[in-house]
C-alpha positions in Angstrom: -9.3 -10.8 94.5 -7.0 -10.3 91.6 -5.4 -13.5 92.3 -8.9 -14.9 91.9 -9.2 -13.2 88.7 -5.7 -14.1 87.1 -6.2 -18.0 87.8 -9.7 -17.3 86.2 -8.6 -15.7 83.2 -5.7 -18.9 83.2 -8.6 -21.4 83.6 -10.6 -19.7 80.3 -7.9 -19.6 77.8 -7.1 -23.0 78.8 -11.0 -23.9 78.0 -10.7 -22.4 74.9 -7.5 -23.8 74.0 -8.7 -27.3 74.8 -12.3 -26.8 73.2 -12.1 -23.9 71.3 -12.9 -23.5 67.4 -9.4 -23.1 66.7 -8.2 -26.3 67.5 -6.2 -27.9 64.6 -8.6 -30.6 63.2 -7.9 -34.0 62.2 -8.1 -34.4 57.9 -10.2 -37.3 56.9 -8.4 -39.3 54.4 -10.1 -37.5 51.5 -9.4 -34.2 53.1 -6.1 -34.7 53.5 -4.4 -36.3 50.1 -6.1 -35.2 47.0 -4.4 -37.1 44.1 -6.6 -36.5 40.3 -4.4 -37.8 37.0 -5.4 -36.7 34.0 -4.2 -38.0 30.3 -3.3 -35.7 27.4 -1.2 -36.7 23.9 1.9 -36.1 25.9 1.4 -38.4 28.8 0.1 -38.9 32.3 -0.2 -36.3 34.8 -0.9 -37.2 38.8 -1.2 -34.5 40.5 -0.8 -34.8 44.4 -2.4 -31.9 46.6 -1.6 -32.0 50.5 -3.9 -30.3 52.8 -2.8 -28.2 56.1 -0.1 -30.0 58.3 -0.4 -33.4 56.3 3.3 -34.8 54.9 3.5 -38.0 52.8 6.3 -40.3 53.5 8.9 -40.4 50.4 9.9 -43.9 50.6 6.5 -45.0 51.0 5.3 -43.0 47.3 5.1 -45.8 44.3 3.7 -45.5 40.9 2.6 -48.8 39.3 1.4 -50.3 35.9 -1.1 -53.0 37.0 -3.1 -53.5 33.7 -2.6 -54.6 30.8 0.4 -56.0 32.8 2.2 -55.3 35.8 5.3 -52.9 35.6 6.8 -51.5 38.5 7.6 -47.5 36.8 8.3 -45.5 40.2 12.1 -45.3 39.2 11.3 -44.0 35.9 9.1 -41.2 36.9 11.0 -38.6 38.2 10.2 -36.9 42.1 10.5 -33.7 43.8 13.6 -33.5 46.2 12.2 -34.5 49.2 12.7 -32.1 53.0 14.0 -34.1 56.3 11.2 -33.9 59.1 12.7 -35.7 62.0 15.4 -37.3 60.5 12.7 -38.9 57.8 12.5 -37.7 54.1 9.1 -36.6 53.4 6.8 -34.8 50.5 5.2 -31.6 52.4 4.0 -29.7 49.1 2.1 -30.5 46.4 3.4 -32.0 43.3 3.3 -33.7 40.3 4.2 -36.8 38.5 4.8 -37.6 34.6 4.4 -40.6 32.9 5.6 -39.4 29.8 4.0 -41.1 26.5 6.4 -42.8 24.8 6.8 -45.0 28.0 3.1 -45.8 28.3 3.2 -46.8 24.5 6.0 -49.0 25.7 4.6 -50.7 27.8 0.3 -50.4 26.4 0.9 -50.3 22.9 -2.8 -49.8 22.5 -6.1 -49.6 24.7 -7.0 -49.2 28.3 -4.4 -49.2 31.3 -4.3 -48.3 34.8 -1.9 -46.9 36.9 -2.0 -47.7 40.9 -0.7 -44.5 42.8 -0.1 -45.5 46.5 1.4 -43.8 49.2 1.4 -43.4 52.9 1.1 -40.1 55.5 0.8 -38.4 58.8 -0.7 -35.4 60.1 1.9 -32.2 62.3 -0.9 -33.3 64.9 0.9 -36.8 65.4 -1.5 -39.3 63.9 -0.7 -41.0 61.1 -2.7 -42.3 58.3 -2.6 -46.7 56.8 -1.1 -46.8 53.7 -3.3 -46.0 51.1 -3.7 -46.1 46.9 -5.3 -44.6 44.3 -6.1 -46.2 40.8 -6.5 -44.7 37.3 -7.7 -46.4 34.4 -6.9 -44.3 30.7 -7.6 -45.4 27.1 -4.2 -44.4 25.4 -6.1 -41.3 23.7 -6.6 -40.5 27.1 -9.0 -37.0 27.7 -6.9 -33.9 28.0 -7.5 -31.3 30.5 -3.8 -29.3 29.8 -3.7 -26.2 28.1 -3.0 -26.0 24.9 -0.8 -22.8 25.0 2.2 -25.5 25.9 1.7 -27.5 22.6 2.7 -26.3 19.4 -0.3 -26.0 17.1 -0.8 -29.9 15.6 -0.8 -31.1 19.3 -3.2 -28.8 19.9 -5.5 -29.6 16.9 -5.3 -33.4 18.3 -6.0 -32.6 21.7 -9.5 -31.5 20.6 -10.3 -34.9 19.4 -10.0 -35.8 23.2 -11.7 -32.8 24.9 -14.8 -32.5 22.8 -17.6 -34.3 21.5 -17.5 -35.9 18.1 -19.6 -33.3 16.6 -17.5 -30.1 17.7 -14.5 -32.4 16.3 -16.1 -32.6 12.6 -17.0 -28.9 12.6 -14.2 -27.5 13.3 -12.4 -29.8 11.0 -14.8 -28.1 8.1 -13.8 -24.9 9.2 -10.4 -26.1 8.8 -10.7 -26.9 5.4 -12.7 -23.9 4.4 -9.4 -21.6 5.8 -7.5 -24.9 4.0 -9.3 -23.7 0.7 -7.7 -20.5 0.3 -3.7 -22.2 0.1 -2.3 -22.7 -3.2 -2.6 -26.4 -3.0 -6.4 -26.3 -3.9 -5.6 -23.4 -6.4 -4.9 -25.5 -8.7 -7.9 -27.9 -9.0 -10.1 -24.6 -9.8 -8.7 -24.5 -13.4 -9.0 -29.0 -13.3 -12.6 -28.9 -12.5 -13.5 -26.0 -14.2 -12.0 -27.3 -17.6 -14.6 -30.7 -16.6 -17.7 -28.6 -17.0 -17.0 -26.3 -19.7 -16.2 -29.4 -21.6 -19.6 -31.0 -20.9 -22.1 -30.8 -23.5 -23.4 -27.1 -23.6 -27.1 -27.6 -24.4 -27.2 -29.9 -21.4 -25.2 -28.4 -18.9 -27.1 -25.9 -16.1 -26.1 -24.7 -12.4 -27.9 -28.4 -11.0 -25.5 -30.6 -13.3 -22.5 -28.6 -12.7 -23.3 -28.5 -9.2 -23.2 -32.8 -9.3 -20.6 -33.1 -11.3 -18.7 -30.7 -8.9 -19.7 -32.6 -5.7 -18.4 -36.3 -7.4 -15.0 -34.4 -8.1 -14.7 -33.2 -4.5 -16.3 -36.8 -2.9 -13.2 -38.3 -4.9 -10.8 -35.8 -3.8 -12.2 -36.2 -0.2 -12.0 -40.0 -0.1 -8.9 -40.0 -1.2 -7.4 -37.2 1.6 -8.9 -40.0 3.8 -7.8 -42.5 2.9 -3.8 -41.3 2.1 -4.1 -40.0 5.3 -5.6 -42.6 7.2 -2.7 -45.0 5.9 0.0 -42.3 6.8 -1.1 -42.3 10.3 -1.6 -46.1 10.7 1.3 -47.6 8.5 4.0 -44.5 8.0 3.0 -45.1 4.2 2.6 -41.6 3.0 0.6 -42.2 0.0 0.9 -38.8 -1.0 4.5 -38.3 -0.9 4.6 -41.6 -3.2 2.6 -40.2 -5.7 5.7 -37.6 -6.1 7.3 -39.9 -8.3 9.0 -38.2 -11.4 6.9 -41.0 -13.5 3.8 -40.0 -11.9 4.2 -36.8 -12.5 5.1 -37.0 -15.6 2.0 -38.9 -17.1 -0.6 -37.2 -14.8 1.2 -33.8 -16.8 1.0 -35.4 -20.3 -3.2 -36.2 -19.5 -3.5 -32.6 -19.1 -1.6 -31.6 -22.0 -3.8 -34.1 -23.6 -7.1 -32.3 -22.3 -6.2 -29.1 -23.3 -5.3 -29.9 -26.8 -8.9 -31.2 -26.9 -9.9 -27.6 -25.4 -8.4 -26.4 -28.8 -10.0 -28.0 -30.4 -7.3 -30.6 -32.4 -9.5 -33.5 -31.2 -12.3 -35.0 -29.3 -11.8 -37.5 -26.2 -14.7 -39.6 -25.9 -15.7 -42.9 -24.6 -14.8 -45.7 -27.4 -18.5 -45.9 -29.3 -19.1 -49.9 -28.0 -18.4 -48.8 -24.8 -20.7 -46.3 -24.6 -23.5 -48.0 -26.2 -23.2 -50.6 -23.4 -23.6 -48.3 -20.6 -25.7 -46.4 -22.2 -27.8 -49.7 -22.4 -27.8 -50.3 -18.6 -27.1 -47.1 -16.9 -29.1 -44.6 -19.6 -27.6 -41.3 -21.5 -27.7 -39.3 -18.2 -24.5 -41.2 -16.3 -22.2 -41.7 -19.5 -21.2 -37.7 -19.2 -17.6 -39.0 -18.1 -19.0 -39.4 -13.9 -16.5 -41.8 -13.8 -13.9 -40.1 -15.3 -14.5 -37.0 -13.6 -14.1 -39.6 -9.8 -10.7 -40.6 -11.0 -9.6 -37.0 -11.6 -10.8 -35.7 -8.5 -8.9 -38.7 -6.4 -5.8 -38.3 -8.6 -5.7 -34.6 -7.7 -6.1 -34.9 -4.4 -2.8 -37.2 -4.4 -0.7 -35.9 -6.9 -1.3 -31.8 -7.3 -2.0 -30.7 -3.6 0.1 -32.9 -1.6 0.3 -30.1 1.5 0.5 -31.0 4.8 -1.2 -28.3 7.8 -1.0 -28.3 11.0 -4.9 -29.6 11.2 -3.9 -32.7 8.8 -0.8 -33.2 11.3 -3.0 -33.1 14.2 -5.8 -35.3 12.6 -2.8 -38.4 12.0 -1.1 -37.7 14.9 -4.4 -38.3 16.8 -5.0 -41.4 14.4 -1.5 -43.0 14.8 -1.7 -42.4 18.7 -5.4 -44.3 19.3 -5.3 -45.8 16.5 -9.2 -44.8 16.2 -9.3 -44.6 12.5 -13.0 -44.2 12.0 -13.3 -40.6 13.9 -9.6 -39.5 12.4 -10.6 -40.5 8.8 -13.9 -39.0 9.7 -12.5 -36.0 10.2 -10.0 -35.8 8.0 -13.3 -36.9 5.0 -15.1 -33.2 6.5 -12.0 -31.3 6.4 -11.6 -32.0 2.7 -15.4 -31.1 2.0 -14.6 -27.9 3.7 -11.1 -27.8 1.0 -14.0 -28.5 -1.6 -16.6 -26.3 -0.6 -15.4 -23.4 -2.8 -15.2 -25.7 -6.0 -18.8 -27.1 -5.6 -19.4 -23.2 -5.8 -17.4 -22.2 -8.6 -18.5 -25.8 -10.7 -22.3 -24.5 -9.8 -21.6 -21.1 -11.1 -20.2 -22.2 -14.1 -22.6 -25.0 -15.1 -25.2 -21.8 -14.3 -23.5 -18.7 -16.6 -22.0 -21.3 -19.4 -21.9 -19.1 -22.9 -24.0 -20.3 -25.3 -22.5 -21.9 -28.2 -20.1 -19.6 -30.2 -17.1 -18.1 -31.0 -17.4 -16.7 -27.2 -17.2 -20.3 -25.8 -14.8 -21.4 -28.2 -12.6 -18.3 -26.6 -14.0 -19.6 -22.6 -13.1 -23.4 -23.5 -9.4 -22.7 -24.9 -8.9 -20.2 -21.8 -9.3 -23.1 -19.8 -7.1 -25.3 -22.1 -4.6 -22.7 -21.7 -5.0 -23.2 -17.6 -4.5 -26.7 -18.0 -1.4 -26.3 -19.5 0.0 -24.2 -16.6 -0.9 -27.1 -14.2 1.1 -29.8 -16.4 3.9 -26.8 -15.8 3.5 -26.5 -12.4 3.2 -30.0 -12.0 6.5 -30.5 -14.2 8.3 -27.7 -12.0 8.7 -30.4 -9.3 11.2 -32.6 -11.4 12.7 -30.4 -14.3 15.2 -27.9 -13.7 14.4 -24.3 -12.7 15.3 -22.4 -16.0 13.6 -25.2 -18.1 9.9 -24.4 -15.8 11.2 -21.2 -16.8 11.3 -21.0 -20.4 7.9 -23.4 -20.6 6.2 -20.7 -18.6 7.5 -17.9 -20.8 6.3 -19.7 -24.2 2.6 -20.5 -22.2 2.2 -17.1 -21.4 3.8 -15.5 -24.9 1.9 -17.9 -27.3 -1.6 -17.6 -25.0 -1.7 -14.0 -24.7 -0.8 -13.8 -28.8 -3.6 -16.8 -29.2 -6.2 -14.2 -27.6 -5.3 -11.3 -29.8 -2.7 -9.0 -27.6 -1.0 -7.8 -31.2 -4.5 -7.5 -33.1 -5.7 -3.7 -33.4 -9.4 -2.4 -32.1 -12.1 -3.1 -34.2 -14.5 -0.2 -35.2 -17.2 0.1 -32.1 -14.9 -2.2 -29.7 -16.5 -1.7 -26.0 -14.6 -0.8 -23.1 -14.7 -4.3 -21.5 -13.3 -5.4 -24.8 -10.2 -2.8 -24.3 -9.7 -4.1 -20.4 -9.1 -7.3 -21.9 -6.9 -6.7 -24.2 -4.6 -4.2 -22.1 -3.8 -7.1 -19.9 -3.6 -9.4 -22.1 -0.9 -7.5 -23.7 0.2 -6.8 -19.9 0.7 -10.8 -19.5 2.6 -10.6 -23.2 5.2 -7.8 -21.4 6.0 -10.4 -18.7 6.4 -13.4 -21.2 8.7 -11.3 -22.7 10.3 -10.8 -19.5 10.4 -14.3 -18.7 12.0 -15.4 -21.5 15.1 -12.3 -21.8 15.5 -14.2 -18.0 15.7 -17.6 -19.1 18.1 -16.3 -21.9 19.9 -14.8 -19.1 20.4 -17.7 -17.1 17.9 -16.3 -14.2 15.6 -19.1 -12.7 12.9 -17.3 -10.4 10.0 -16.6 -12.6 9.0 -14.1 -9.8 12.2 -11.7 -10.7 13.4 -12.8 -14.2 15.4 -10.0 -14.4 17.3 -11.0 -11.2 21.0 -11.1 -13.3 20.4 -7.5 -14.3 20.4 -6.5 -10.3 22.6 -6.0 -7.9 21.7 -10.0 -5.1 20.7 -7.7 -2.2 17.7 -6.2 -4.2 16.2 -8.8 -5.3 14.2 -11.4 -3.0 16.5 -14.5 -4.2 17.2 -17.7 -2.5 20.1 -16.7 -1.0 18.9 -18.2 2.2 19.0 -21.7 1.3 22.8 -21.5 1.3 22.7 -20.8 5.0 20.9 -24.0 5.4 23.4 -27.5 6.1 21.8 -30.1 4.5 21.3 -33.8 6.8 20.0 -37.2 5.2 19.1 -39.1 8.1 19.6 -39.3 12.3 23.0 -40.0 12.6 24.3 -36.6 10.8 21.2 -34.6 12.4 22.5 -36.2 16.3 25.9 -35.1 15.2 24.7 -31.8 14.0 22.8 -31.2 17.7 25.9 -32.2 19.5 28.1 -30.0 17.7 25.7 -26.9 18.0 26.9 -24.1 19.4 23.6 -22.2 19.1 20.0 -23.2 18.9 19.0 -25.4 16.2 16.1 -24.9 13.5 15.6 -28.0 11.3 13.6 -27.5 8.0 12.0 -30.5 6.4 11.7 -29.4 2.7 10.2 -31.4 -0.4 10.6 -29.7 -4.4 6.9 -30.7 -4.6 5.6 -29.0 -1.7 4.2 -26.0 -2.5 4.5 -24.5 1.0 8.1 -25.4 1.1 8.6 -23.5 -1.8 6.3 -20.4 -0.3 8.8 -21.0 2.9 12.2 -20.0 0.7 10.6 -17.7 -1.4 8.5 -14.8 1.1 10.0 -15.9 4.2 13.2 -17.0 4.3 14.3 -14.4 2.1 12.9 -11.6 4.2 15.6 -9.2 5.5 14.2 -9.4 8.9 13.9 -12.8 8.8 17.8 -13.5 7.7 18.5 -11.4 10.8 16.9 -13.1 13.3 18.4 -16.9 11.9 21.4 -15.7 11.8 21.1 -16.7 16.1 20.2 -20.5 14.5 22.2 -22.9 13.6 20.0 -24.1 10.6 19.4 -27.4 8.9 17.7 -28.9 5.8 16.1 -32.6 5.5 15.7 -32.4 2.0 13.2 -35.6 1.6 12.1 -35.1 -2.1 13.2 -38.6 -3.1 11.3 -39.6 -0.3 13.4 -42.3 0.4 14.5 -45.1 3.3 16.0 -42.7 4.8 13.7 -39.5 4.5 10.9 -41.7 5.6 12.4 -42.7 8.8 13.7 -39.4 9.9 10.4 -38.0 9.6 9.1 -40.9 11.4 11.5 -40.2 14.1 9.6 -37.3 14.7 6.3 -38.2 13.8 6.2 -36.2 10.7 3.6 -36.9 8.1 5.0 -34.6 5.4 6.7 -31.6 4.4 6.7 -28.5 5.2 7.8 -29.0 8.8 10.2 -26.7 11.0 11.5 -28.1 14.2 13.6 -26.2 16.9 16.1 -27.8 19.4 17.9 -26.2 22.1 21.1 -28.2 24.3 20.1 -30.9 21.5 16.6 -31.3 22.6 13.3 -30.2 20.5 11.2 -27.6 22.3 7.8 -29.6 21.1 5.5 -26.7 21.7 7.1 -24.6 19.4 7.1 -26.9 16.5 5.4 -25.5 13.1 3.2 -27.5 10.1 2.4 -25.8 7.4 3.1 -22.3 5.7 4.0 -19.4 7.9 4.3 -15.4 6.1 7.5 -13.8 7.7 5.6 -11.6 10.0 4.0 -14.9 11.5 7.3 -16.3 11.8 9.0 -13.5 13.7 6.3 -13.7 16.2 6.6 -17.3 16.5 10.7 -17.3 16.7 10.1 -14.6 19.6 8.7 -17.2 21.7 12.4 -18.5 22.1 13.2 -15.4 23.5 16.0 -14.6 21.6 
């Protein structure tokens, strides 16, 4: 009996081993290899998932270019180190394969390709599948399904051109430009347009006219953005950094030295009369309030005084130089100036709404803004003039102004307390003239601590920094400069005109805790100013469409993702440097 039993019990599990759910089951073909590929800025990405027991040969794995031409690229993409399995090198986990994007651009140049994956493998159960392949067809902007926490922030930006819809795209942009609005590039077209409507006729002028005249000021600054940008992505011709030119500068400073004398008072500019009565003949009185004049400004500004670059602008002509889809890129780049110009149409509205009525009150409102013109054509001058002449002009601005407005002049009888406000710190701004010019007599050059020969270097928040800093004009000393590196490498591209450069040496490179932590850099300047051969083509070595930019190298090659556009305060810039773990 228990013999009967054992053989039966035998007999079962044999049953169950034979028909039993828990046989291993045979993969169909789509079971077993799962390949996807997706495309992002950086390249292509085929991604090779292997289900239970299935192995792929390693000799049998190819990657091919078959359109627009035919290019065998299995030796250029690199593989996982394959395992022996019977004497026979095979693939038995899942992995990945990168078709980096400078190779594609290579071989595409521009517009659709496919790739042919193809491959061949067995099951542990001893079957093994025909040869097989899998085909992938990409535009080169490709659609982007990697995270963006492994690009640095302008890779990102572009990425979003890919991932979303065309209306996300533009709205975001305008959000960009309204964060965009509050730099100190656009700071400067606040006293530029608000100079064009207190000039404006007075009886005439209301909140709807100043709001029009704003909005063809900011359509001129917007198409021209768009189009310097547009150009800089397609053609490497960076409008913008052109318009740096010391002659440039130097007339664009004259006009407005020229305006503000009118705000004075010393003259009128006006159209010449037979002019005027031409287009007043075809167009009518209503468009001859200098519409076209005001255009011109707003497109001049745009290109000379706020020539920033931010990480959205980066990622906008990186996207554009990369498709070469010009149309949603300029597109994008036209909304993100609106958002830049958004806060002018406000302040143009609210001054053609609140304008004084004629009087000695607007004289005082009209010369305030002549006064503000003349600190642009400063500013503007502090690009290609010494640092102690700036210096000095800004001392005899604020001095002469501040005496202009009555700083020395005693209280009247009945003076109201607004009145007294006013003149306290206008007698404030005639202390730090003074200031400023006992500095410049001094030899100081930092308008922000005039006083900075007086005190001891480790007090005051100097540009001590930018001594650290070796300076490099083109590839060949920056590749000599990696190679010799002993320590990681942080390369600063710096302009005089860029603003944000500027804001760079003067809040953040000068921090204490800042110097501490570069002191684990080797650190290097591109000074491209001059914008010259060869400052254009090292920033076109690494796709750089203007100043500020800050790269970071380790063992001689640049960690991408941790690449920074645009101004950074010093505790944004410690966090950022931690990300190098060091």
């Amino acid at each position: 009996m228990q013999h009967i039993l054992r053989y039966s019990a035998v007999f079962f599990l044999l049953m169950v081993s034979l028909f039993g759910a828990d046989r291993p089951k045979l993969l169909t073909p789509e079971e077993a290899f799962k390949i996807t590929a997706t495309h992002n800025i950086q390249g292509v990405i085929i991604s090779v998932v292997l289900g239970e027991g299935i192995y792929l040969y390693d000799d049998k794995i190819a990657l091919e270019l078959i359109k627009p031409k035919a290019v065998d690229i299995s030796a250029m993409v690199e593989k996982p180190k394959p395992e022996y399995f019977h004497d026979t090198m095979t693939q038995r986990k899942p992995f990945e394969l990168f078709v980096p994007q400078s190779l594609l651009e290579n071989e595409v140049n521009k517009g659709s390709f496919t790739l042919k994956f193809s491959y061949q493998g067995c099951s542990e159960l001893g079957i093994c599948y025909q040869p097989m392949s899998k085909e992938f067809t990409f535009k080169l902007k490709g659609g982007s399904t990697q995270s963006s926490a492994s690009l640095s922030e302008q890779d990102s930006i572009a990425e979003r051109f890919l991932s979303e819809n065309v209306a996300l795209v533009l709205l975001s942009f305008f959000g960009f430009g309204l964060l965009l609005s509050l730099t100190p590039c656009v700071f400067p077209m606040i006293p530029i347009l608000s100079s064009i409507i207190v000039s404006q006729p007075t009886v005439s002028m209301n909140a709807k006219k100043g709001f029009w005249l704003s909005l063809v000021y900011v359509l001129a600054m917007s198409l021209a953005y768009t189009i310097a940008g547009v150009l800089a992505a397609l053609f490497g011709a960076n409008l913008q950094a052109s318009m740096q030119n010391p002659w440039v500068i130097g007339v664009f400073s004259a006009i407005f030295v020229l305006l503000a004398l009118s705000m004075f008072g010393f003259y009128e500019i006006k159209m010449p009369s037979f002019i005027q009565n031409r287009v007043n003949k075809k167009t009518g009185e209503a468009q001859t309030q200098g519409v076209f004049g005001i255009a011109v400004m707003g497109f001049l500004s745009a290109l000379i005084v706020g020539p920033c670059v931010a990480a959205p602008l980066a990622g906008a002509l990186m996207y554009i130089s990369q498709s070469g889809d010009a149309l949603l890129g300029g597109s994008a780049l036209f909304v993100m100036s609106l958002g830049m110009g958004a806060p002018l149409l406000l302040i143009g509205t609210t001054a053609g709404r609140y304008m004084p009525r004629p009087g000695m009150w607007m004289q005082n409102i009209t010369a305030f803004f002549g006064v503000m013109l003349l600190g642009v054509a400063i500013w503007m001058l502090s690009r290609i003039i010494p640092s102690f002449v700036s210096m000095a002009l800004w001392a005899v601005l604020i001095i002469s102004s501040s005496i202009y407005f009555g700083a020395l002049e005693s209280f009247r009888e009945h003076t109201k307390g607004w009145q007294k406000v006013l003149k306290s710190l206008l007698f404030m701004a005639l202390v730090y003239g003074v200031a400023l010019l006992v500095g410049f007599l001094s030899g100081a050059t930092n308008p922000l601590a005039p006083f900075e020969k007086f005190t001891l270097k480790e007090n005051v928040a100097v540009f001590a920094s930018s001594t650290t800093f070796n300076k490099i004009k083109n590839i060949d000393e920056l590749n000599l400069a990696l190679k010799n590196a002993q320590k990681p490498v942080m390369l600063d591209f710096y302009a005089d005109w860029c603003v944000n450069c500027v804001e760079f040496e003067q809040f953040t490179f000068s921090d204490a805790r800042v110097k501490a932590k570069l002191e684990k850099f080797t650190l290097l300047k591109a000074d491209v100013t001059k914008n010259s051969d060869e400052d254009k083509a090292l920033q076109k070595a690494f796709n750089i469409y203007g100043p500020p930019a800050i790269l970071f190298f380790k063992e001689g090659k640049e960690i991408s993702a941790l690449r920074l556009v645009g101004f950074k305060n010093a505790d944004e810039f410690l966090i950022h440097l931690e990300k190098l773990g060091l």
